[in-house]
KOLSE-392240 format. One line per 8 residues: their letters; for each residue z, x, y of N, C-alpha, C. Coordinates in steps of 0.05 Angstrom, whole numbers, plus 5000, padded with zeros to 4 digits. Atoms other than C-alpha are relative to their C-alpha. Layout:
BEGIN
a	Z,X,Y,Z,X,Y,Z,X,Y  ...
//
This chain:
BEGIN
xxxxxxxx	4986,5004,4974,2973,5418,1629,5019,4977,4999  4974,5020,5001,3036,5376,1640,4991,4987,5027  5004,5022,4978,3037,5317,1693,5011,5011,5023  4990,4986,4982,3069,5364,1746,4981,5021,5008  5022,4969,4991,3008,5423,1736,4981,4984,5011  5030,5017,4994,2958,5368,1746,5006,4987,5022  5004,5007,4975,2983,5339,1805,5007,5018,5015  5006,4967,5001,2993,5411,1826,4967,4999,5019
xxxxxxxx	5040,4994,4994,2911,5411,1817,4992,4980,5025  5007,5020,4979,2905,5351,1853,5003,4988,5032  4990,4996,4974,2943,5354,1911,4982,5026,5013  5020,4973,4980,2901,5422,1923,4982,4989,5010  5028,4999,4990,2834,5381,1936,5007,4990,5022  4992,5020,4967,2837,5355,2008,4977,4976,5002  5022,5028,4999,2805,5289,1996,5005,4989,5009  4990,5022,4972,2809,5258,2065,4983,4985,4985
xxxxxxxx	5016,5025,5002,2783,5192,2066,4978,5003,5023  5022,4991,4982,2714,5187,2096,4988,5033,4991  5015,4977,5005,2694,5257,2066,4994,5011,4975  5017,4993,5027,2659,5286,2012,5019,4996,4981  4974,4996,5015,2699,5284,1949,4989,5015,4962  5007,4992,5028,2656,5315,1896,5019,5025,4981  4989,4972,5022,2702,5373,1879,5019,4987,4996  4977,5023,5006,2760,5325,1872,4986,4992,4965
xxxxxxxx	5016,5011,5021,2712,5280,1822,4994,5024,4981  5018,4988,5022,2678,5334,1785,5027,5023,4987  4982,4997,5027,2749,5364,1756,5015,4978,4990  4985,5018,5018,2775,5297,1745,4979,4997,4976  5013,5002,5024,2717,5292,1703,4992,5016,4974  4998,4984,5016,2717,5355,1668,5018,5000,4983  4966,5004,5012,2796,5346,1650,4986,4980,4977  4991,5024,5011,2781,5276,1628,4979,4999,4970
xxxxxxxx	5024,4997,5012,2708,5292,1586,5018,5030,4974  4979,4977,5019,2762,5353,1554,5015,4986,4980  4989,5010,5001,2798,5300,1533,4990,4976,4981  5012,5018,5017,2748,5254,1495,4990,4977,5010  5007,5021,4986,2733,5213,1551,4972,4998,5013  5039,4998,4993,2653,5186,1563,5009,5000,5031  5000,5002,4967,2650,5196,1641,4978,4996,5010  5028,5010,4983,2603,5154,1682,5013,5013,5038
xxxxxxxx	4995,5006,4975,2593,5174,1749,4984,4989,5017  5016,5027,4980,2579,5121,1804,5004,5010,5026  4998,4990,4964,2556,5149,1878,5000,4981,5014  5000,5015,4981,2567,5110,1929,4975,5001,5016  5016,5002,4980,2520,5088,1981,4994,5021,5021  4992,4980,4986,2547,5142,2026,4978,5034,4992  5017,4973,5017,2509,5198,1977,5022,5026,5001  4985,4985,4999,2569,5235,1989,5027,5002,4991
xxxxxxxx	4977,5004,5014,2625,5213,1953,4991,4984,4969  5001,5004,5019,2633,5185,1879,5018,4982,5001  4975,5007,5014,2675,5139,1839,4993,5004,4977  5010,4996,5027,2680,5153,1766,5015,4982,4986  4988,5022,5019,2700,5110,1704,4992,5015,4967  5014,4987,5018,2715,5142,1646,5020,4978,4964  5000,5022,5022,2725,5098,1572,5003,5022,4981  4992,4998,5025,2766,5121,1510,5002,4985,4982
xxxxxxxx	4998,5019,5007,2754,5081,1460,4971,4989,4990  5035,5015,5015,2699,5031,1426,5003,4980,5034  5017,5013,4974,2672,5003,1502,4999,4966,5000  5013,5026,4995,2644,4937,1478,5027,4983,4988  4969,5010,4998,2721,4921,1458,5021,4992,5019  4980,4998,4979,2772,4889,1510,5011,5020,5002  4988,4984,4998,2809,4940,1538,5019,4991,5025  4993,5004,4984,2849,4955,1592,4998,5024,5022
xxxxxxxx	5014,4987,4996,2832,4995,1651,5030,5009,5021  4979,4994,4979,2880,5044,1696,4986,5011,5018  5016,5000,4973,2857,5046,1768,5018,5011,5030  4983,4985,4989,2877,5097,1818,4974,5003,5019  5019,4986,4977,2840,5124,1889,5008,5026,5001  5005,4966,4993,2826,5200,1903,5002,5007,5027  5003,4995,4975,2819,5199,1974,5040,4997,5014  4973,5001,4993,2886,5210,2016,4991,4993,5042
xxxxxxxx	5001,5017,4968,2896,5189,2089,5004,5041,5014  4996,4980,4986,2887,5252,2144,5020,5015,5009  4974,4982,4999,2940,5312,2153,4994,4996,5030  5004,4999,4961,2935,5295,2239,5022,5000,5005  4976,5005,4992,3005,5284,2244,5012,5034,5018  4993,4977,4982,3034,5338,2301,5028,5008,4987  4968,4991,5018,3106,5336,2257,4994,5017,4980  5016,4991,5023,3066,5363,2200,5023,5023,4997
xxxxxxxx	4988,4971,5004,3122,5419,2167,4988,5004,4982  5006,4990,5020,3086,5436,2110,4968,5000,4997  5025,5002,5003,3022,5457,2082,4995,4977,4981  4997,5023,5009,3002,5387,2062,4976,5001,4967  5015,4997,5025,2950,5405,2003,4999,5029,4980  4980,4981,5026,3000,5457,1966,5019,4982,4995  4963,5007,5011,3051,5423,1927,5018,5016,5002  4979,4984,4997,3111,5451,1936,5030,4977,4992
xxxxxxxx	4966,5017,5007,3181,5431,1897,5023,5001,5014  4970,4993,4992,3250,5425,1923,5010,4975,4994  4982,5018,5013,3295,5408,1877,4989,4981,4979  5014,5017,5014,3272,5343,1845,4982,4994,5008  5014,5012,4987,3222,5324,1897,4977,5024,4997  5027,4988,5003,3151,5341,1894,4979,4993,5022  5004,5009,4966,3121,5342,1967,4966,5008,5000  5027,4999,5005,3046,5341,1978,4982,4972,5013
xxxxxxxx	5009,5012,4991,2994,5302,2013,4990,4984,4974  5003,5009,5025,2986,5244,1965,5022,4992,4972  4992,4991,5031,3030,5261,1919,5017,4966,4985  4996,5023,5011,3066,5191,1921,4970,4978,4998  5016,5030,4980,2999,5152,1954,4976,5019,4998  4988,5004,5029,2971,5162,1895,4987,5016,4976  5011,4974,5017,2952,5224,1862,5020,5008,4985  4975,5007,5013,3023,5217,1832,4984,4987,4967
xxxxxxxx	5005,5016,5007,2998,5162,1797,4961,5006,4977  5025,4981,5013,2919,5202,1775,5017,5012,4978  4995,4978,5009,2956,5256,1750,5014,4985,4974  4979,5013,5021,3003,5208,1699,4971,4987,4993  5021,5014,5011,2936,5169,1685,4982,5032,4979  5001,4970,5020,2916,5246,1652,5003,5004,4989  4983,4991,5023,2967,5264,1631,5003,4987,4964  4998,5012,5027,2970,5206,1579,4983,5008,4978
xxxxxxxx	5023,5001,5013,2908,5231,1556,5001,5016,4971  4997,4976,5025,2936,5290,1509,5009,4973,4974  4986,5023,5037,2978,5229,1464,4978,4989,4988  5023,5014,5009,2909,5204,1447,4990,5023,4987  5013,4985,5011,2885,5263,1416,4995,5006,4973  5008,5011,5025,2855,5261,1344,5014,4974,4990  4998,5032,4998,2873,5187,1346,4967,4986,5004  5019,5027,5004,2824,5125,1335,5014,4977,5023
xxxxxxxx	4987,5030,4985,2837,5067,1393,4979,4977,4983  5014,5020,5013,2822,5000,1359,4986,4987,5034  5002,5007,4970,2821,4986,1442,4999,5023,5017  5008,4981,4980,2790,5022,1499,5021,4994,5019  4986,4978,4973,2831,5061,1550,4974,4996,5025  5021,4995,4985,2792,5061,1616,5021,5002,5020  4992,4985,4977,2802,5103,1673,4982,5006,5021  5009,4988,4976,2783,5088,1742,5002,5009,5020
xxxxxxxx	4999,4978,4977,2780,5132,1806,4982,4986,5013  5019,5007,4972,2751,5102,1874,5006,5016,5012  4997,4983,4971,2746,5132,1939,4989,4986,5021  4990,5016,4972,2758,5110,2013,5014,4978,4994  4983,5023,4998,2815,5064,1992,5005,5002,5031  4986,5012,4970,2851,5079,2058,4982,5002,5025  5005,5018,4981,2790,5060,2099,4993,4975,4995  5003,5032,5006,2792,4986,2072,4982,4994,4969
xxxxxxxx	5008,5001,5036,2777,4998,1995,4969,5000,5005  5038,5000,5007,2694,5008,2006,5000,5028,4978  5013,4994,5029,2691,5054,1937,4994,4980,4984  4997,5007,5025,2712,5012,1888,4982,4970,5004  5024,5018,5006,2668,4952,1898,4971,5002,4986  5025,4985,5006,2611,4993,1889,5002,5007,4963  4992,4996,5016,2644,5011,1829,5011,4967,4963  4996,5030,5013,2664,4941,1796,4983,4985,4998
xxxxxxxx	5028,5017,5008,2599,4914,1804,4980,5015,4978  5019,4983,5029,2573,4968,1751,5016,4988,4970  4980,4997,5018,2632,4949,1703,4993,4978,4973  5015,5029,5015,2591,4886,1665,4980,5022,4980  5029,4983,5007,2543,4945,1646,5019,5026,4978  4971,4975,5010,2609,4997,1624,5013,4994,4971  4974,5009,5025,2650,4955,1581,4996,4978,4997  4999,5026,4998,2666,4895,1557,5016,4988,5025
xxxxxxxx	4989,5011,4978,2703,4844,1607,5039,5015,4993  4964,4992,5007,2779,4885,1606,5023,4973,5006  4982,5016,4996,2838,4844,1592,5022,5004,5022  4985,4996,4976,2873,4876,1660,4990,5023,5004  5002,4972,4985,2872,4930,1704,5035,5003,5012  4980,4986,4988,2937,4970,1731,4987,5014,5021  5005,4982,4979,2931,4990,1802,5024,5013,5009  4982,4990,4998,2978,5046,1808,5008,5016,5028
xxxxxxxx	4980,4996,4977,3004,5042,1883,5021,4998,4990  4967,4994,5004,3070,5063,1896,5011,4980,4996  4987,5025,4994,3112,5012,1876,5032,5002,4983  4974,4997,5015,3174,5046,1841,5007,4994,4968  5007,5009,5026,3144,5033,1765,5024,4970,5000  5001,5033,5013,3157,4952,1777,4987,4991,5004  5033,5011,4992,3105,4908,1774,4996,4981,5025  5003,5022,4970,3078,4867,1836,4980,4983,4996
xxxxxxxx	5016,5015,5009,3045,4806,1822,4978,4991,5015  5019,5008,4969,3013,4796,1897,4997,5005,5013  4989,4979,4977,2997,4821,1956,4974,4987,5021  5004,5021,4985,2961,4790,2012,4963,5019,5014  5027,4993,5001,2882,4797,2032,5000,5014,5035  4998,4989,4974,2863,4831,2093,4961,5011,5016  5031,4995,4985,2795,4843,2139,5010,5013,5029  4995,4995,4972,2789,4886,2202,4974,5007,5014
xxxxxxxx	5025,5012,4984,2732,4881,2259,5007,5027,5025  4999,4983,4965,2711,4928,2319,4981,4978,5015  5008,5017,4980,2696,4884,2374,4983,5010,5024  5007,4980,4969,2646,4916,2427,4989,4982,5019  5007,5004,4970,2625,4898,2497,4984,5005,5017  5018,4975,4986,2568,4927,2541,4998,4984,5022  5003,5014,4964,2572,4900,2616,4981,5021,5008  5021,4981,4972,2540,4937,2680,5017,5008,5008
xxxxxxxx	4980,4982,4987,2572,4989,2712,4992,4996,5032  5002,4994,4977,2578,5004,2786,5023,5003,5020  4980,5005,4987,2627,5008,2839,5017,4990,5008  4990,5024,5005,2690,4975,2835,4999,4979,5027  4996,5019,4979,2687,4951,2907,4979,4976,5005  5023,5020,5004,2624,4908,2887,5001,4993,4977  4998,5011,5028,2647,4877,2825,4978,4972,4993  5028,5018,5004,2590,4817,2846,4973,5014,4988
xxxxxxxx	5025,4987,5002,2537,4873,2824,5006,5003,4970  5001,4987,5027,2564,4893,2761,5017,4975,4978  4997,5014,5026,2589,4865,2688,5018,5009,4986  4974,4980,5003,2667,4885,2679,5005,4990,4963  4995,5003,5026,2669,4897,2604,5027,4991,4988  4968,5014,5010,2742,4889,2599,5006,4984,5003  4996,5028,4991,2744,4834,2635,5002,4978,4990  5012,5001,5024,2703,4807,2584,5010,4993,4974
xxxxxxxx	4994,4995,5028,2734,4829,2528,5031,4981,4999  4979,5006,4985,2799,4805,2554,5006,4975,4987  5006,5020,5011,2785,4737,2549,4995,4990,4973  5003,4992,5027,2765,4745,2476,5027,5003,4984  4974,4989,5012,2827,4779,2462,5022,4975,4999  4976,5026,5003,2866,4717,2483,4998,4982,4985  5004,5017,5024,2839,4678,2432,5008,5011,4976  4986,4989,5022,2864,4728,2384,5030,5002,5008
xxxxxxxx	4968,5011,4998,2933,4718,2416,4998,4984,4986  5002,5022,5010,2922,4650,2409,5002,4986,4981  5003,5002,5028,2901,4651,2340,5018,5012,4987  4969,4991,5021,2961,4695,2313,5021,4979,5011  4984,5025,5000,3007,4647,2346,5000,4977,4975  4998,5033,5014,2982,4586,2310,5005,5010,4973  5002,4996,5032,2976,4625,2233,5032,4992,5000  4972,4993,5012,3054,4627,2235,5011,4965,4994
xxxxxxxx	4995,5034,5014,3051,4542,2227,4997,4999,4976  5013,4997,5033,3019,4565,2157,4977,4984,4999  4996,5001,5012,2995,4552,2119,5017,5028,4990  4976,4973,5002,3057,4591,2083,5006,4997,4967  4993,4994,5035,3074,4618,2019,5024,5029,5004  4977,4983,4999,3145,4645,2013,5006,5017,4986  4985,4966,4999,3144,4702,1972,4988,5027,5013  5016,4975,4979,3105,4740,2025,5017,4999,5024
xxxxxxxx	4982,4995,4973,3145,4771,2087,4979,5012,5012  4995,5026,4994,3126,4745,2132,4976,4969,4985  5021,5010,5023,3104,4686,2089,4974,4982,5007  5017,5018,4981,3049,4666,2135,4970,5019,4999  5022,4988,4990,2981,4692,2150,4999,5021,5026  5002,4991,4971,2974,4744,2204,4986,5017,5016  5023,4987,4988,2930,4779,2258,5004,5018,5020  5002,4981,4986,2932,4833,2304,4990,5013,5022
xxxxxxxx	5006,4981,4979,2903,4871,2361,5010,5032,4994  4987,4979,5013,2912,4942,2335,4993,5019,5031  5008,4977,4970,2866,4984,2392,4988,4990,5028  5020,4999,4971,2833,4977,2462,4998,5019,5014  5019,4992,4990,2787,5017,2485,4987,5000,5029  5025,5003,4974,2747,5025,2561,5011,5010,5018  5001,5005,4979,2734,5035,2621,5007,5038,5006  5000,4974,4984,2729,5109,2663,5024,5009,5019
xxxxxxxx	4983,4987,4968,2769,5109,2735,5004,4963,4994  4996,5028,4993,2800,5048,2764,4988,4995,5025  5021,5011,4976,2746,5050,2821,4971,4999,4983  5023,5011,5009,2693,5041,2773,5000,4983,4976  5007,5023,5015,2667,4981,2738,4996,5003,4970  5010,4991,5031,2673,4990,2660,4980,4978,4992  5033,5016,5007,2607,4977,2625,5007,5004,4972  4990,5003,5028,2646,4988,2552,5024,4990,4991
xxxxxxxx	4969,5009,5015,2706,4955,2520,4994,5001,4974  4999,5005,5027,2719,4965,2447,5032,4984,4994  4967,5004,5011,2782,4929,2406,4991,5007,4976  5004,5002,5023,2799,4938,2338,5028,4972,4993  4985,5024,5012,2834,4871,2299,5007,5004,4972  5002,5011,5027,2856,4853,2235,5016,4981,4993  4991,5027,5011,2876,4796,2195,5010,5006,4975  4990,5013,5010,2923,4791,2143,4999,4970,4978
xxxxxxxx	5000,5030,5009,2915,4735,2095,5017,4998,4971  4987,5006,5025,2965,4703,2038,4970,4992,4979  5011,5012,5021,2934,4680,1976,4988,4971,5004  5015,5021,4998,2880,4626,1978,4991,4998,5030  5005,4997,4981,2869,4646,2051,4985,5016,5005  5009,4986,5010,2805,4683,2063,4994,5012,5032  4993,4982,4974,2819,4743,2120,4977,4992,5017  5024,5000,4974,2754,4739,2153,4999,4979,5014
xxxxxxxx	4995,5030,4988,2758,4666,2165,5026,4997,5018  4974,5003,4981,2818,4672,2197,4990,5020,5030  5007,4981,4973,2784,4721,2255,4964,4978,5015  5034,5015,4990,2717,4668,2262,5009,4984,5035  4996,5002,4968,2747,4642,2329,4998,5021,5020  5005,4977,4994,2752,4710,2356,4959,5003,4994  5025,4999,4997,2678,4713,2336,4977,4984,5012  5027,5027,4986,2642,4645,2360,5015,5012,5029
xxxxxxxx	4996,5000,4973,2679,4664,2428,4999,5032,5008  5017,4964,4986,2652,4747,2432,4975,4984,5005  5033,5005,4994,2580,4710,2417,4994,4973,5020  5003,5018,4988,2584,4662,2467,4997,5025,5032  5008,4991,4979,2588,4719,2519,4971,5019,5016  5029,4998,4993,2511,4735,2520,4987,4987,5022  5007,5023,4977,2502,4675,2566,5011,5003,5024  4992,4991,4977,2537,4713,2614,4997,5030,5010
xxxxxxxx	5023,4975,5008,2489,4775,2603,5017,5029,4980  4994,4982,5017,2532,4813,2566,4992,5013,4981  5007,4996,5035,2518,4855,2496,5030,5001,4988  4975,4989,5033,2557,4851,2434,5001,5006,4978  5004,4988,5034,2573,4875,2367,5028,4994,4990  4981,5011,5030,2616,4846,2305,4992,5023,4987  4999,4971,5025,2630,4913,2260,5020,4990,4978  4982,5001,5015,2665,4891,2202,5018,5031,4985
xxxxxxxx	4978,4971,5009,2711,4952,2182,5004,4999,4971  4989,5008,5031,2745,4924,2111,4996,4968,4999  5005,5015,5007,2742,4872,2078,5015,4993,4974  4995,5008,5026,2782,4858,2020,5020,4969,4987  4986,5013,4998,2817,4801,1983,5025,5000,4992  4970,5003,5014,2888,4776,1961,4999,4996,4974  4988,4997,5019,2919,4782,1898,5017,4979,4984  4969,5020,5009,2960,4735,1858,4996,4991,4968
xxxxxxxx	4999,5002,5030,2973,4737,1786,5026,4977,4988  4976,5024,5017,3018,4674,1747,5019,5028,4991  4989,4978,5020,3078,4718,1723,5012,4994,4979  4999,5004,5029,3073,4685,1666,4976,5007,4982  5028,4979,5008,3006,4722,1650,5011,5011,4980  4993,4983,5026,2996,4757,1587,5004,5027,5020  5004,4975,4982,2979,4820,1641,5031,5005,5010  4980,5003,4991,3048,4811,1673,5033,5001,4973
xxxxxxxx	4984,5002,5012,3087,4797,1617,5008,5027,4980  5006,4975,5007,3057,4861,1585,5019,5021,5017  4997,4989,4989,3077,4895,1640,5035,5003,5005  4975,5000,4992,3159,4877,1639,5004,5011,4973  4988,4984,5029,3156,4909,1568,4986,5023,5003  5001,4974,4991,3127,4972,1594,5017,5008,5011  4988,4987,4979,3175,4979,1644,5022,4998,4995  4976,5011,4996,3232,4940,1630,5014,4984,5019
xxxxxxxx	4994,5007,4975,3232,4913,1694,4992,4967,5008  5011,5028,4999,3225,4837,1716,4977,5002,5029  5016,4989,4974,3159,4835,1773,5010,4983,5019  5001,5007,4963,3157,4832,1849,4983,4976,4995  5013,5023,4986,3129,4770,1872,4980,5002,5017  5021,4998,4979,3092,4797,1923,5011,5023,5022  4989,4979,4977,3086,4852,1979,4973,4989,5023  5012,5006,4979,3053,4839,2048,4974,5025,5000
xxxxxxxx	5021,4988,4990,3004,4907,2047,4976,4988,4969  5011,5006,5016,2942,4903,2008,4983,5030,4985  5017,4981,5021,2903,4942,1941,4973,4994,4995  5020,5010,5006,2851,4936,1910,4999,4990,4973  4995,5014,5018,2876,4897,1855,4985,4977,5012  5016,5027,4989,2849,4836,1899,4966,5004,4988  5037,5009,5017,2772,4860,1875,5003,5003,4980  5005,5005,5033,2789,4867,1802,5001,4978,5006
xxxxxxxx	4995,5030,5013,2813,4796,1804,4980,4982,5013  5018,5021,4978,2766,4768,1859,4967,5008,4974  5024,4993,5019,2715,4801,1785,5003,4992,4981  4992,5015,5028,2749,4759,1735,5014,5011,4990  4981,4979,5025,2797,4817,1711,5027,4997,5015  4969,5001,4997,2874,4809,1715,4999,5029,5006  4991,4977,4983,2907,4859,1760,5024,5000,4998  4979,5003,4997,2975,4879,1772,5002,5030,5013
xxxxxxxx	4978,4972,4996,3016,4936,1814,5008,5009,4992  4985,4989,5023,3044,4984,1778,4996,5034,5009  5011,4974,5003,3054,5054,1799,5031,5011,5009  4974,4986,4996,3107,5115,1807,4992,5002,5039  4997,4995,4961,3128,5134,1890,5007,4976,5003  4991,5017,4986,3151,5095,1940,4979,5004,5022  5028,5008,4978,3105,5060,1990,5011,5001,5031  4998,4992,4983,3156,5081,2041,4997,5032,5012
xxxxxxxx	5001,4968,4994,3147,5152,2035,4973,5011,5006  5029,4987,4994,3065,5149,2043,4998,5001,5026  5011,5001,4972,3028,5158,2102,5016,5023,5015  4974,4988,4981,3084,5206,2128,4993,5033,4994  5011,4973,4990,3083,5281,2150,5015,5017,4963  4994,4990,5022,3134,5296,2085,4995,4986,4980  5000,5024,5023,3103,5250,2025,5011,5013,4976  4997,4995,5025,3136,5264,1960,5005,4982,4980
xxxxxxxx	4991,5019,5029,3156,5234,1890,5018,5015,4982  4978,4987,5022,3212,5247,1843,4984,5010,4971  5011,4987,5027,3192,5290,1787,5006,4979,4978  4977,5017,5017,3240,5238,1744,4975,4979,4998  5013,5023,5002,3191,5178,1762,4967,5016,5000  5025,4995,5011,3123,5213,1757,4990,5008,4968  4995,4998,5033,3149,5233,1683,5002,4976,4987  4992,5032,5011,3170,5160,1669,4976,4987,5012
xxxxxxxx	5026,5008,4997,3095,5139,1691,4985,5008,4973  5009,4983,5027,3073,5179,1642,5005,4989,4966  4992,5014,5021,3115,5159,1590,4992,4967,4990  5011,5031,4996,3095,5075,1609,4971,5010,4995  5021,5004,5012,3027,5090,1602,4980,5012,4974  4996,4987,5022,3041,5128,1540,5008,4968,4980  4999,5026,5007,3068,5064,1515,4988,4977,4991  5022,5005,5004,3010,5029,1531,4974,5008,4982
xxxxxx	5020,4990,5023,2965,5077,1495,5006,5000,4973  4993,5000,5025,3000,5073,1436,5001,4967,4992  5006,5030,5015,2984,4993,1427,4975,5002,5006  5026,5011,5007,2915,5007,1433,4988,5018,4963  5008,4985,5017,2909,5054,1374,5010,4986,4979  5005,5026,5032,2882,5027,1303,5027,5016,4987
//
């Protein structure tokens, strides 16, 4: 199969995030086990999803590891023109849920696999696959804490988000929180009887004003736009009629954090002032959502430097969303960005990728495989 049939295959599975993903996993692992590759697979906590990791190569040798997610973000969009889990070409473009964001990016991690064939690597190849990147990377942790047990310690990982095959050296940490509420209900014209959850919550919330205000003093680091720390209010949640007393408020938040700034800490004011409203009989609940950190590689790294002679390209500095390049490196393993698509074309009702740059992925990590072989 060519890097066009296989993301083809791939785009067929509908691997929302949050839902099962074994038939996804269990032909990436057949392909890849076709291919000469040992395949571990690691279930998640969930019992219902996988990540796998599969090693070409002598194992107890540095290597280097290419790292891609399976799971794709939900077809809900009401614009929706196409069937979003058939590929379909026009022209150069290759349209498909995923297809840039980043099953693009799988499918070229595959593909490479044929140039390795009756070849010897003096250096292991490794190929990993998480799942639920886009609800706040909870696969691949699960996954990186087995990796001491897998291989030796890899001299990098490639996380192949869209990024237009140039490399990105940074990218900024991020945590997000559901905030709940439980007052007393009753009639609004007796608000002395009851326990107005929004009311409540409200108060709360202004401290997360408050607190995005002040991040933008910085601490700051300029090659992030904007090069500051930052926080949010994304949802709110409550309340029935406006003659009765809401007895629920939910929000959802998140935080943003540059490098050396660690997301959750940046939302702990927001939290000493939810748990302070018990004393005013309230209930509450802290849900952490995600959790992951920032990124930031010297780009004078061997990882980096590697990476401008794969491509040809000199690296980004940094981008404001975040990967999961932050838990390789937050595990002692050099990370870097590196993938075909554009990261403006995900998430969207038409996602595609140029046939041109999913072939020239291919070829770069063809490149790569040919310096690990004796």
């Amino acid at each position: 199969m060519n890097v066009v049939e296989i993301l083809d295959r791939l785009i067929a599975f509908p691997s929302v995030v949050g839902t099962p993903n074994h038939e996804i996993a269990g032909w990436i692992r057949e392909y890849a086990e076709q291919h000469g590759a040992t395949v571990t697979v690691l279930p998640g906590p969930e019992g219902d999803r996988v990540n796998l990791f599969a090693t070409l190569g002598p194992a107890d040798v540095p290597g280097y590891i290419l790292s891609g997610h399976m799971d794709v973000v939900p077809p809900n969009d009401p614009t929706n023109s196409r069937d979003l889990f058939r590929m379909q070409r026009v022209g150069t473009r290759l349209y498909g849920r995923g297809a840039s964001d980043m099953k693009g990016y799988l499918a070229a991690m595959l593909a490479c696999l044929d140039s390795l064939r009756g070849k010897t690597l003096k250096q292991p190849l490794h190929l990993a696959f998480s799942y639920d990147e886009e609800a706040g990377c909870r696969g691949a942790p699960h996954m990186i804490s087995r990796l001491p047990e897998l291989c030796a310690r890899p001299l990098g990982a490639i996380i192949g988000e869209p990024s237009g095959l140039q490399a990105i050296c940074a990218h900024k940490g991020k945590a997000a929180v559901r905030l709940t509420v439980r007052g007393r209900t009753g009639h609004s014209s007796r608000p002395d009887q009851g326990l107005n959850a929004i009311h409540a919550l409200t108060e709360v919330l202004g401290t997360a004003v408050q607190t995005a205000r002040s991040l933008t003093a910085g601490p700051l680091d300029p090659v992030f736009e904007p090069p500051y720390s930052t926080l949010q209010v994304g949802t709110v949640r409550g309340g029935q009629s406006v003659n009765i007393i809401p007895d629920l408020c939910t929000a959802d938040l998140e935080a943003r954090a540059i490098a050396g700034v660690v997301p959750l800490e940046i939302l702990e004011p927001i939290r000493q002032h939810l748990t302070r409203l018990p004393e005013q009989g309230y209930e509450v609940d802290w849900t952490v959502l995600s959790n992951y950190p920032s990124m930031s590689l010297p780009q004078e790294s061997d990882l980096a430097r590697l990476m401008v002679e794969l491509t040809g390209l000199p690296p980004l500095a940094a981008v404001s969303y975040g990967t999961e390049a932050g838990l390789f490196q937050a595990a002692g393993i050099d990370a870097i960005i590196c993938g075909p698509g554009d990261i403006a074309h995900t998430h969207k009702p038409d996602e595609f990728i140029e046939t041109a740059e999913l072939e020239a992925c291919q070829q770069m990590l063809e490149r790569l495989t040919a310096r690990l072989v004796a």
